[in-house]
C-alpha positions, 0 to 999 in steps of 0.5 A: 168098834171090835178087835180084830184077832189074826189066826193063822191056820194051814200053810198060809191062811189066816182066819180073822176073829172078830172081839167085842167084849167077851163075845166073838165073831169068826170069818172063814174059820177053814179049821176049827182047832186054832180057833177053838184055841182063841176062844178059850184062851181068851174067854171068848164065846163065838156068837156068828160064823161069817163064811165067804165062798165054799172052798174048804180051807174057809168052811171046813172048821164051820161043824167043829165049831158048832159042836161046841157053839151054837152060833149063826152061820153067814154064809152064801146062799149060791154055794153049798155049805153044810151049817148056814143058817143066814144064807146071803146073795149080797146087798143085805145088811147083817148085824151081829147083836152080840159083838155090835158089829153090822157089815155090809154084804158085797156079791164078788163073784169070779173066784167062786159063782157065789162069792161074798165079801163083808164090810163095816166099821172101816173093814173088808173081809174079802176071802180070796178076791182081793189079796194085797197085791194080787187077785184070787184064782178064776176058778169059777167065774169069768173075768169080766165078773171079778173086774166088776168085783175088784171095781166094787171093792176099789170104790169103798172109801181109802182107808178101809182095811182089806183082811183077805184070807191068805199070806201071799202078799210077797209073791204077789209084789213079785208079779206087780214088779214085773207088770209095773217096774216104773211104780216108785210106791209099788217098788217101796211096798216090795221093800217094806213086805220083804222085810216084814216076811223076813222078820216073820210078821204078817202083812195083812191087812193092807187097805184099799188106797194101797192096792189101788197105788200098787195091786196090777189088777186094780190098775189096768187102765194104767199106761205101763200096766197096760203095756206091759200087758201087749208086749205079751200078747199084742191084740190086747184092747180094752181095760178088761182085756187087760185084766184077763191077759194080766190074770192069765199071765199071773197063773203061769208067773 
């Protein structure tokens, strides 16, 4: 099993760096600095970059990286992303010799065409697909392609840990509360996240029976997600449905 080290980077993200020994693996690494700083703190020599979707503040630190390790770049093969040396489409298997890791590659398409998650050894790296709490932005695709994403990633086992790439946990229960006053589990996880932010600890990872019991966008088929949904917009029908009335509604909360 690795270590998983947490990197913050930017206003919120965070950039996940993988330990196994004195070798290292590094997801979404959006600045090649903070890193950079790990890995010589820590002895470290980065082996393998995993790059989720192209959007910058994911891949922009790929190049800093490389002029210092001559690493393998993961990456998806739909999406331009200058440095990939293993483009992936989702349903392969990769491993990463050097840390003893081998994740699975999931196609997530909706917030990019070309989005990937990787999971193995109990973990999901997601980018921005799935956030505790919430959703990523449709800037791509369409709705009915993240559902189908979230339901793949839904459907890995309870306690897998979900490291999504960004701080926006308590924001996000802001809207689930609104969606979902009645949820006792959700209104608890509210709680704990205020507190943890106001001591200034992370929140992240969450997991997915987590998300399952309190993320609206998981829970579309609920009765009270779903109702909440028509009394703003009444021609509401099918789950999916809900899911893009809910998406839209979040984009504007």
């Amino acid at each position: 099993m690795f270590d998983v080290i947490r990197i913050p980077a930017f206003k919120d993200n965070y950039i996940w760096l993988l330990r196994k020994g004195a070798a290292a693996a590094v997801v979404d690494p959006g600045d090649a600095g903070p890193v950079l700083e790990v890995l010589e703190r820590e002895a470290l020599s980065l082996t393998s970059i995993l790059v989720t979707h192209h959007h910058a503040d994911h891949q922009g630190g790929v190049c800093g990286l490389l002029a210092h390790y001559p690493a393998e770049v993961y990456g998806p093969a739909a999406e331009s992303i200058t440095g990939i040396t293993k483009p992936l489409c989702g349903g392969e298997i990769i491993r990463i010799p050097a840390c003893d890791i081998e994740f699975q590659v999931i196609a997530v398409p909706g917030h990019t065409l070309g989005h990937i998650a990787y999971y193995g050894s109990g973990s999901l790296f997601c980018g921005d697909t799935l956030f505790a709490g919430g959703c990523g932005r449709l800037f791509e695709g369409t709705a009915a392609q993240m559902a189908d994403s979230l339901a793949r990633l839904a459907a890995l086992p309870d306690a897998t840990a979900v490291y999504c790439a960004h701080e926006y946990t308590q924001a996000n229960l802001r809207f689930a509360l609104a969606v979902e006053p009645g949820n006792l589990l959700l209104r608890r996880r509210a709680e704990e996240v205020a507190a943890a932010r106001g001591e200034g600890r992370a929140t992240v990872p969450s997991t997915i029976g987590v998300e399952k019991a309190s993320n609206p966008f998981l829970r579309c088929a609920q009765p009270e997600v779903a109702n909440s949904v028509r009394r703003r917009v009444a021609d509401v029908g099918d789950a999916l449905a809900v899911f893009t009335a809910l998406r839209e509604w979040k984009n504007s909360f």
